[in-house]
C-alpha positions as CSV (number, residue, x, y, z in Angstrom):
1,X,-14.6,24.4,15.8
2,X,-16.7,23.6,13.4
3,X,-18.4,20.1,12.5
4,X,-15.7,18.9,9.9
5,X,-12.8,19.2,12.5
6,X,-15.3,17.3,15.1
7,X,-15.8,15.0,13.3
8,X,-12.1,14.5,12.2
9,X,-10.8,14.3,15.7
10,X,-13.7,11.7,16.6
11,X,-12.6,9.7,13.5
12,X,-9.2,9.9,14.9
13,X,-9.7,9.2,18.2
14,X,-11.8,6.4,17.4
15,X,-9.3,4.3,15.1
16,X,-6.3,4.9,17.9
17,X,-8.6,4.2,20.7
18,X,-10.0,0.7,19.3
19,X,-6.4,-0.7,18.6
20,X,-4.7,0.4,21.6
21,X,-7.9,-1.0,23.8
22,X,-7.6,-4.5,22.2
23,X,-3.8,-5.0,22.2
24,X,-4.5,-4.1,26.3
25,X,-7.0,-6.1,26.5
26,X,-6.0,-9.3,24.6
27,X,-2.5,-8.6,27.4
28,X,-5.0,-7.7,30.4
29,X,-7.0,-11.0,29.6
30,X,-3.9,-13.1,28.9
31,X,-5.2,-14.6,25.2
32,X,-2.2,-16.7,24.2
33,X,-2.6,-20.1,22.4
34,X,-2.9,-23.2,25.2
35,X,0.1,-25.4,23.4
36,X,3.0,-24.9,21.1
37,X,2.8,-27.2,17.8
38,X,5.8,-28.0,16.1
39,X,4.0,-27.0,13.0
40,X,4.1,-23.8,14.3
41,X,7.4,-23.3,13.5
42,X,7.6,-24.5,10.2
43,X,7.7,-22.5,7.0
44,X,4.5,-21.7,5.1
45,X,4.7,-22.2,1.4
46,X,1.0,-22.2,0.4
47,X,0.9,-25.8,1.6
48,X,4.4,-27.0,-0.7
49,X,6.6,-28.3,1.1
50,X,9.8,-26.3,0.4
51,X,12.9,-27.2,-1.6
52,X,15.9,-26.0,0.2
53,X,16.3,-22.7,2.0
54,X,13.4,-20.6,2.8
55,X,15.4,-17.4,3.2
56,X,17.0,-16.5,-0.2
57,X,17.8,-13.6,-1.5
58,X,16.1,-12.1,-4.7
59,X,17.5,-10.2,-7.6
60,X,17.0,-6.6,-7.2
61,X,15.3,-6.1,-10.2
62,X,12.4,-7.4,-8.4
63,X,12.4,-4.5,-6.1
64,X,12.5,-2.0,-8.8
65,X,9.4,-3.3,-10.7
66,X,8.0,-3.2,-7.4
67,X,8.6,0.0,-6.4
68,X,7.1,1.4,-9.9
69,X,4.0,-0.6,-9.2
70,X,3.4,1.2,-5.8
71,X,4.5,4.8,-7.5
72,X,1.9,4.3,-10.4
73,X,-0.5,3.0,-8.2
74,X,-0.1,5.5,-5.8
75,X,-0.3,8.5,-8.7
76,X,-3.3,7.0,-10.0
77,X,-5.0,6.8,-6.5
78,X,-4.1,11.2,-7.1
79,X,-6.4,10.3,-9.6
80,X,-9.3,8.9,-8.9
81,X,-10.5,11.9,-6.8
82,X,-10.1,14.6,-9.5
83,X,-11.9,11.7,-11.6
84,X,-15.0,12.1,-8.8
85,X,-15.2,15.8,-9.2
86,X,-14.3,16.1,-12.8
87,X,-17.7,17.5,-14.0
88,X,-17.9,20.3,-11.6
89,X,-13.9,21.2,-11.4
90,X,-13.8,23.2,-14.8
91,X,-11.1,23.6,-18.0
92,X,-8.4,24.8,-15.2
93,X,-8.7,21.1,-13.4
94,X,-8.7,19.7,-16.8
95,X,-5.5,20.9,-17.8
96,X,-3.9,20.6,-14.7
97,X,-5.0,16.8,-14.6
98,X,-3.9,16.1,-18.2
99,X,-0.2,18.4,-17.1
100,X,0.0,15.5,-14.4
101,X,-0.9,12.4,-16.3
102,X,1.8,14.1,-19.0
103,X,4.0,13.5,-16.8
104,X,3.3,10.2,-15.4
105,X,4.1,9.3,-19.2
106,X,7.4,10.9,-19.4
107,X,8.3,9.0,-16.4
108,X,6.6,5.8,-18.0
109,X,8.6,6.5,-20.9
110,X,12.1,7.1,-19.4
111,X,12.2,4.1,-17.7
112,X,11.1,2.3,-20.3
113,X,13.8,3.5,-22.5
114,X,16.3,2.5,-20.0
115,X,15.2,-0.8,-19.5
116,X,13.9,-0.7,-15.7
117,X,11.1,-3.2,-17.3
118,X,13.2,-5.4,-18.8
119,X,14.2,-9.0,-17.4
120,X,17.6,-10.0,-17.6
């Protein structure tokens, strides 16, 4: 193997090792809180008290806007490593990056046209 793979498997090694050992630990060593406080139990509302039920359920529309968020986000996270390498990827990269974008527009524009971003 070379030194990339090594490496890999270290990194990976490392981040399930370090999680595992502490959940262990913190249950080998018995860390729990000494007393219960009432105000444990209460709901947190960035320190407002809150009017009527905490548990209510939202319109879907919020979900939607939501999940565009996370799939723009997430295409322009695709992004930002071609962006890194632009210089040195060539006309080929170029076109392929402006093909994808292209199409992050069409989907921009689709759902725009049928309203997804409009509040009712």
């Amino acid at each position: 193997m070379n030194d990339g793979w090594m490496a890999t498997l270290a990194f990976l090694g490392l981040s399930l090792f370090v999680p595992f050992s502490m959940v262990l630990g913190a249950r080998f060593l018995s860390v729990r809180a000494k007393a219960s406080s009432p105000l444990k139990e209460r709901p947190y509302e960035c320190g407002e008290e809150p009017l009527g039920p905490t548990w209510i359920q939202f319109h879907p529309r919020y979900y939607v806007v939501a999940m565009f968020f996370v799939l723009f986000d997430l295409e322009a996270a695709f992004l930002l490593p071609w962006a890194a390498r632009a210089g040195h990827l060539g006309a080929v990269a170029m076109a392929e990056a402006l093909l994808f974008v292209a199409i992050l527009l069409l989907g921009w524009l689709y759902a725009l046209k049928k309203g997804a971003f409009e509040w009712q």
